[in-house]
C-alpha positions as CSV (number, residue, x, y, z in Angstrom):
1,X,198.5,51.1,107.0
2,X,202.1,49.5,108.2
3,X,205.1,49.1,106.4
4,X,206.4,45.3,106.3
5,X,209.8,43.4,105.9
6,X,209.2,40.7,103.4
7,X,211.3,37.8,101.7
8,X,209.9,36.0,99.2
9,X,210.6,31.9,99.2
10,X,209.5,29.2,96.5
11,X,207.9,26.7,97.7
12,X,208.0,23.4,99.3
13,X,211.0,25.4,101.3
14,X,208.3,28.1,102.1
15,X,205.9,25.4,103.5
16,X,209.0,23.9,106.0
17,X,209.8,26.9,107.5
18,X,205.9,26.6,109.1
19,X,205.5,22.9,109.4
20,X,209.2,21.3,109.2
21,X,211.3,23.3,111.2
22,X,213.6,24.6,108.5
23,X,215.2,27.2,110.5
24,X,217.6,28.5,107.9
25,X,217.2,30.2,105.0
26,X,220.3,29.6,102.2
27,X,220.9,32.8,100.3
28,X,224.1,33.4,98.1
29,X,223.8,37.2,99.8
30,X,224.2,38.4,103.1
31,X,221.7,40.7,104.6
32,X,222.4,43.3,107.4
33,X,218.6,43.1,108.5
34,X,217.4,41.5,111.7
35,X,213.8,41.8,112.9
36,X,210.7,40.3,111.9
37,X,210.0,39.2,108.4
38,X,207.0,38.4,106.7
39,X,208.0,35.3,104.0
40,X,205.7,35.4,100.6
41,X,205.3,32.0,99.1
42,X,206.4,32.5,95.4
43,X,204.7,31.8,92.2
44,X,207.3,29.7,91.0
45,X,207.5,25.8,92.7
46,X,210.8,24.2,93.1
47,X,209.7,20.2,91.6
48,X,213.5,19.3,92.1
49,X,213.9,20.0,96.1
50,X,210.1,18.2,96.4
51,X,210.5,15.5,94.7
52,X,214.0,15.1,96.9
53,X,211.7,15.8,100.2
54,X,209.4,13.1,99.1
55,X,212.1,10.7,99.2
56,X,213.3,11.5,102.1
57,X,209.8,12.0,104.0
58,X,206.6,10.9,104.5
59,X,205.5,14.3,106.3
60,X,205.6,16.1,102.9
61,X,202.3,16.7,101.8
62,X,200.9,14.9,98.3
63,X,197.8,17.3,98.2
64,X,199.5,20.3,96.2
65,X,196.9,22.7,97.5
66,X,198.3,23.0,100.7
67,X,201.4,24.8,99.4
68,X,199.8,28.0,99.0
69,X,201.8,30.3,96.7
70,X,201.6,33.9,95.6
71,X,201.2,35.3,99.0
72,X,202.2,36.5,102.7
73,X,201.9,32.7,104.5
74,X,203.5,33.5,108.0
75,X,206.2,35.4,109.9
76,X,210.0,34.9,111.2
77,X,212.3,36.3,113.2
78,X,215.3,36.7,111.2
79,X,217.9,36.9,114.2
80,X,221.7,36.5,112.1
81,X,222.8,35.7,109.2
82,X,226.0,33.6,109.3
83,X,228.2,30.8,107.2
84,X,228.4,27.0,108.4
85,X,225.2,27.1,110.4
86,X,224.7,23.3,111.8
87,X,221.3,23.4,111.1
88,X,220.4,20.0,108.7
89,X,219.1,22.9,106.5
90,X,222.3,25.0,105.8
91,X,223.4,24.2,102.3
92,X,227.4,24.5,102.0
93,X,229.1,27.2,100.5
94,X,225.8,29.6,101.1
95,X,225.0,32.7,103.7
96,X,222.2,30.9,106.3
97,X,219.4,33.1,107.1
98,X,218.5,32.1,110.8
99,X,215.1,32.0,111.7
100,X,213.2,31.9,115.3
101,X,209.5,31.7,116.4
102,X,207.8,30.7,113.1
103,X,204.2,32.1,112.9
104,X,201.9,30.6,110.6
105,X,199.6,33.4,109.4
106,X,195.7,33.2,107.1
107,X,197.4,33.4,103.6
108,X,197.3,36.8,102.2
109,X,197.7,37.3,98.1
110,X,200.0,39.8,97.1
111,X,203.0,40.2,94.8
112,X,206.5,39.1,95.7
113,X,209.6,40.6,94.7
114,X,213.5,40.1,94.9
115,X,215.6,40.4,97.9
116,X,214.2,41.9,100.9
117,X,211.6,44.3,100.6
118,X,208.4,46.5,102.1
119,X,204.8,46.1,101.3
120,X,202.1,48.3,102.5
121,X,199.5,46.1,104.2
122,X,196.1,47.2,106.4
123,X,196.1,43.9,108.2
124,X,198.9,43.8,110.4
């Protein structure tokens, strides 16, 4: 067994991370934590920011099962966490999570939680 770092997301923003190049994540907390972090796709689905990305995109997918959710889907490294990030995904006003070297993994169920935290997992 191995001890994980994991931040749960709602998707479609879970989704971009793997297959839009969102490399920030906006937080209205700062984090101290830098390493490799596993993101859990939430239960919950943000309808507000997909119905904006479907305006804006053709490369968001219609088929809702490909937005897996209540589960591990793939693995950052969360490298700083800073304010005014140029990244197109930095929200103003908000702490940006930076991201490198998106890994897409084979979903895994588990529960998610709030802020950062560790799950015990056999499949690392």
């Amino acid at each position: 067994m191995k001890k994980i770092k994991v931040l749960s997301v709602k998707q479609p923003w879970a989704w971009c991370i793997f297959n839009a190049g969102k490399d920030v994540e906006n937080r209205t907390w700062e984090t101290i934590y830098r390493g490799e972090l596993y993101i859990h796709a939430s239960k919950k689905f943000d309808w507000g920011a997909y119905t904006s990305m479907i305006e804006r995109s053709n490369n968001i997918p219609q088929n809702m099962k490909l937005f897996e959710t209540g589960g591990i889907i793939g693995k950052v490294d969360l490298v700083s966490c800073v304010y005014n990030h140029e990244s197109n995904w930095a929200q103003k006003d908000m702490c940006h999570w930076v991201f490198e070297y998106p890994v897409q993994k084979i979903f895994k169920r588990c529960n998610g939680q709030l802020k950062i935290y560790n799950l015990e997992v056999d499949w690392v």
